[in-house]
N, C-alpha and C positions, 0 to 999 in steps of 0.2 A: 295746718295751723288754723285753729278757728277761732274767730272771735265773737263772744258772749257778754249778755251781761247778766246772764239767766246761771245761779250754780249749779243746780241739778242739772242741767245739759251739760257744763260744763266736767263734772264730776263723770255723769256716766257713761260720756266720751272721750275725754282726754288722760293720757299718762300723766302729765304733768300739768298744772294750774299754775297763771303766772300772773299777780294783779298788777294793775295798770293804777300807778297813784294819779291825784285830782292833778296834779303840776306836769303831768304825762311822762315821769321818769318811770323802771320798772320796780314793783313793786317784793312783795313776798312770793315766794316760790313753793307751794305746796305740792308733792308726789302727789299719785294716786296708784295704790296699790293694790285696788281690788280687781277681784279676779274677772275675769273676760270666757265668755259673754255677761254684759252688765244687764237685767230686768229692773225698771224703772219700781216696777211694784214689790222684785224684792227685796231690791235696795232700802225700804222702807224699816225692814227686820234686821240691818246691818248693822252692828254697831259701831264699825271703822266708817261708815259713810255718815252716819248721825255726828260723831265726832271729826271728821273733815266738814262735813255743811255747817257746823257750828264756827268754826274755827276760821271757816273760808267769807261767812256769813258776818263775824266781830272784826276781822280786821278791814271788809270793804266798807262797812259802817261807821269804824273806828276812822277811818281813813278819809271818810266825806265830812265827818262830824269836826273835824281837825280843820277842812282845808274849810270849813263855813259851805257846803254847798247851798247853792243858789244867792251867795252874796247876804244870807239873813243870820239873824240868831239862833244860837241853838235852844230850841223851845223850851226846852226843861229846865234852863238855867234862867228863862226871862221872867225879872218880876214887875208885875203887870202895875200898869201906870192907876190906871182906876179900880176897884171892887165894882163886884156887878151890878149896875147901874138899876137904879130903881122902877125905870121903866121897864127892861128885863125880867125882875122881877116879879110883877105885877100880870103882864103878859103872859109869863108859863103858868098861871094859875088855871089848874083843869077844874072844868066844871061839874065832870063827871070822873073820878079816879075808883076804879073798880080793876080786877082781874081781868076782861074782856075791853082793857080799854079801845084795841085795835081788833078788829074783825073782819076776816073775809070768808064768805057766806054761801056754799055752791056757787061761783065764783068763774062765770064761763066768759068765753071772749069767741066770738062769731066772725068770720069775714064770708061777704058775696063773692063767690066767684063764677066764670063761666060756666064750672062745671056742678054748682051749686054751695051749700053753706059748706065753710071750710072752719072746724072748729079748732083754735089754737090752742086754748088753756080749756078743760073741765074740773067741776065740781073743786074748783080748788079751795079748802077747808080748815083758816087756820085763826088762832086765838091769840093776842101779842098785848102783853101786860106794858101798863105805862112804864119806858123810862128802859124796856128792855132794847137791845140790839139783835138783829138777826140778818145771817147773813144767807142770801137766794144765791144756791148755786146750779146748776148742771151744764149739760153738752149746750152748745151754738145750737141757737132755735128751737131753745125748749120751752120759751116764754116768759122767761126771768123777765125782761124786759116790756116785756106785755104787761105782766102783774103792778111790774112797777109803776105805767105810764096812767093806768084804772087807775090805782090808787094815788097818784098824783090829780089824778083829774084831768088829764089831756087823751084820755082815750074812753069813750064810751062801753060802759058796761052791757056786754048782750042779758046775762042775767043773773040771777043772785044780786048779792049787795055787800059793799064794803062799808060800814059803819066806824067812825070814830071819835071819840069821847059821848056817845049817845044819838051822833045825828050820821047820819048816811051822806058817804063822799059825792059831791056835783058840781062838776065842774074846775077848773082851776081855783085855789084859794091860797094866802100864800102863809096860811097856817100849814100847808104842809111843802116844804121848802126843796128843792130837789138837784141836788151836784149830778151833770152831766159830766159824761166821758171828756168834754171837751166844754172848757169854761163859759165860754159866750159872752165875753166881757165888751161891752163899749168902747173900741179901742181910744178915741179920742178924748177919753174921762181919766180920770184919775184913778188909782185903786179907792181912794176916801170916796169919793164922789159915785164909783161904780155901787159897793156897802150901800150908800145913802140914799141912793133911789127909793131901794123896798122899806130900808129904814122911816123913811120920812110917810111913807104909806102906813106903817102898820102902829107908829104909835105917833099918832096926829095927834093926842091930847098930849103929849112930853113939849117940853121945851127946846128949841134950840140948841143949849148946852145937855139936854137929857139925850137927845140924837144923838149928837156929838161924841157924848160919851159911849152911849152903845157901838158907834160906826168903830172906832179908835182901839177901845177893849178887844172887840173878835180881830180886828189887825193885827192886832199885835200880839194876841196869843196864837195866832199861825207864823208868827216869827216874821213880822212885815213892819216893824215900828219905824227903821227906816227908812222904807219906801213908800209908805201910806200919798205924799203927791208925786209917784211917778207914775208918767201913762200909763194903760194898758197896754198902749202899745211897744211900749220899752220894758216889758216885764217877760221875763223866760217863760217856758210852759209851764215850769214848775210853780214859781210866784205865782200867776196867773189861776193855775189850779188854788195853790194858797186862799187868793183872791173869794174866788166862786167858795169855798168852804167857809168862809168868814162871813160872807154875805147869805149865806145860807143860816148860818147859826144865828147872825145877826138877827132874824126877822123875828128871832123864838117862838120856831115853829111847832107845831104838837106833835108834829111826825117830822122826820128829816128822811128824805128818799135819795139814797148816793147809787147812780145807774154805772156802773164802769170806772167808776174815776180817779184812780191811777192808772188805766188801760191804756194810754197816750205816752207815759212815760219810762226812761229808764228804771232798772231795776233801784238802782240806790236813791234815786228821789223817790219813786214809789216808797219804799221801805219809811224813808223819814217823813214823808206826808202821812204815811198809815198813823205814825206812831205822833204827829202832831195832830189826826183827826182822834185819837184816842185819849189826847191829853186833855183838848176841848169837850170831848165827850163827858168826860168822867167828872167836869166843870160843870155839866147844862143838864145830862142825864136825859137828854131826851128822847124818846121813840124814836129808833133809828131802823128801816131798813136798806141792806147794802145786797144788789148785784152784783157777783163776782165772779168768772173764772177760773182763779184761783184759788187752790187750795187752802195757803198756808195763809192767805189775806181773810179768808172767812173764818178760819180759826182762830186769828188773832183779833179777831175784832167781833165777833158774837157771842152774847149769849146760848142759841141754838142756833145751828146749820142747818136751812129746810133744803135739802134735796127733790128737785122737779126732776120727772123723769121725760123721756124725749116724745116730742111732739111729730104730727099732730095729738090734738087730745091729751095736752102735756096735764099733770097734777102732781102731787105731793108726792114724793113715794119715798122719803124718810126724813124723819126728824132727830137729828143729833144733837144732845144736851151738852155743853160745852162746861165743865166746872173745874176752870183754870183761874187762878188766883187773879184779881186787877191791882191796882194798875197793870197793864200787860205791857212788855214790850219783846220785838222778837227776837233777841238774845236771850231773854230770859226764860222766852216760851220754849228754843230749841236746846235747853238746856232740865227740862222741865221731866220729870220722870213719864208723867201720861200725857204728853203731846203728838206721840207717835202714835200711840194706841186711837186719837181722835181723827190723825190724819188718816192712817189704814182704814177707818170705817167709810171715810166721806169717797178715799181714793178707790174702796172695795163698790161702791154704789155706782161712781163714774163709769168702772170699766166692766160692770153689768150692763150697762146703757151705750157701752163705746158702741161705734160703725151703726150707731141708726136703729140699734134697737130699740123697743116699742113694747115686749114682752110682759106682761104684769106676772111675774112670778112669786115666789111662794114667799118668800122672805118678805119681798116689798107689801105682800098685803097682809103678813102678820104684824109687820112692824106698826103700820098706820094708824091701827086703833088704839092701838100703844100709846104712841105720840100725841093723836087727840086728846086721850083721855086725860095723859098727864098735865098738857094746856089746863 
């Protein structure tokens, strides 16, 4: 007997699937009847397995959506107390809106070590239109998170340059805004008050009531209307994570950088945060990029999938164009006639790269000019 909250493990392990309702009575009972031995990769071309992960995928969603997980609203039905406040407004106005609005430029990252310079990320080389999404994927320590921390501004660049909206990244700013894996909330604040901090920083000419309204809006379109004064400290992980994506959007930032952030969570709050950061996305449209591990979370939520290939010496080594209809959500996506065909590509790259390979092979460096070119 194993307990999961992953389907795919669950699918390509067990005979039988048994969900567990939010009120912890047992839930629906799905067989599994595919045949044994099960391959992860080729389960992907199955179409009893597409059709149970759908199936297994709408009733545990259906099921959280029902019982209110996490004590909030459900996003899509909430309508919003204010329109987007004027100071918001004002704020997203880019001064430079061009095709290269986001830029990274032979794009290296250096560490001293003992044993001399140890280089983590090279020549990384990519072009991000305003207002696009993309999602960084590969193996653990390929420097997704590298990439991301340069372009936050909390990590020094060894060479090249990231440029955005015409001026080159320096330093922290909090035009570019950035959800960690793990919220960071002020436990002794309030969710309003946690919001307001950066709020109160980034539009010093608004009013009182113009704050206000900004702090309030992004709350409660993460489904937080009524929890806005309860602690930090009395909020679940999942509010919490809520929290930090609210305050992030709040600042209307030119870039939004999400490092991990459902990584911390179960699978079914994951699921419903993805699809509440998508909902706010598709509100603000702002340049978003997202680190991820997962597969099915960079497909649903990008434009393109840049795949890094494994470090050291980590870089780009494909670019996947993602042209799946939005609003997205992921019922809809696993139910989508070419959503498989995007996962095999990203799944087919990972397990080129599985157990630490390093290899620059032939496909990887025809693709790349490709993918530049078409940026």
């Amino acid at each position: 007997m194993l307990i999961t909250n992953d389907v795919d493990e669950a699918i390509i392990l067990a005979d039988r699937i048994i969900a567990l309702n939010p009120d912890g009575t047992l839930g629906a009972e799905f067989p599994v009847s595919l045949p044994r031995p099960r391959d992860r990769m080729e389960m992907n071309h199955n179409a009893a397995f597409k059709t149970l992960r759908a199936d297994v995928t709408r009733y545990l969603m259906d099921a959280g959506i029902e019982a209110k997980v996490e004590g909030t609203k459900r996003l899509p039905n909430v309508t919003p107390i204010h329109s987007v406040p004027k100071a918001v407004a004002e704020a997203s106005q880019s001064i430079r809106p061009d095709d290269a609005y986001l830029t990274f430029r032979e794009l290296h990252k250096v560490y001293p070590t003992p044993k001399g310079p140890l280089t983590v990320v090279e020549d990384f080389d990519l072009k991000v239109k305003k207002g696009e999404f993309i999602s960084l994927i590969g193996h653990s320590g390929c420097g997704k998170s590298t990439v991301l921390t340069m372009a936050a501004g909390l990590n020094p660049i060894s060479k090249g340059n990231i440029r955005l909206d015409g001026w080159d990244v320096q330093g922290a700013d909090p035009e570019r805004a950035v959800v960690f894996q793990s919220p960071n909330l002020f436990p002794w604040l309030s969710a309003k008050e946690n919001v307001a901090i950066g709020v109160d920083k980034v539009y010093p000419k608004a009013s009182v009531a113009e704050r206000q309204d900004v702090v309030e809006y992004y709350l409660e379109r993460v489904g937080l209307a009524d929890s806005m004064d309860k602690q930090a400290s009395d909020l679940s992980n999942g509010m919490k994570q809520r929290v930090g994506i609210a305050r992030a959007f709040a600042l209307s930032p030119k870039l939004l950088l999400l490092d991990e952030p459902f990584g911390m969570l179960d699978s079914l709050t994951r699921w419903e945060l993805q699809e509440v950061l998508m909902e706010v996305w598709s509100r603000t449209k702002v340049t978003a990029i997202c680190v991820t591990h997962d597969v099915d979370e960079a497909i649903l939520l990008a434009d393109r999938v840049v795949m890094m290939t494994n470090g050291p010496q980590a870089t780009i080594g494909k670019i996947t164009d993602v042209n799946l209809p939005r609003p997205r959500t992921r019922k809809a996506l696993l139910e989508h006639p070419d959503y498989y065909t995007y996962r095999q590509e990203v799944l087919d790259f990972l397990e080129e790269y599985e157990h630490g390979n390093t290899s620059k092979t032939a496909s990887q460096t025809s693709d790349k000019p490709k993918a530049v070119a078409a940026e």
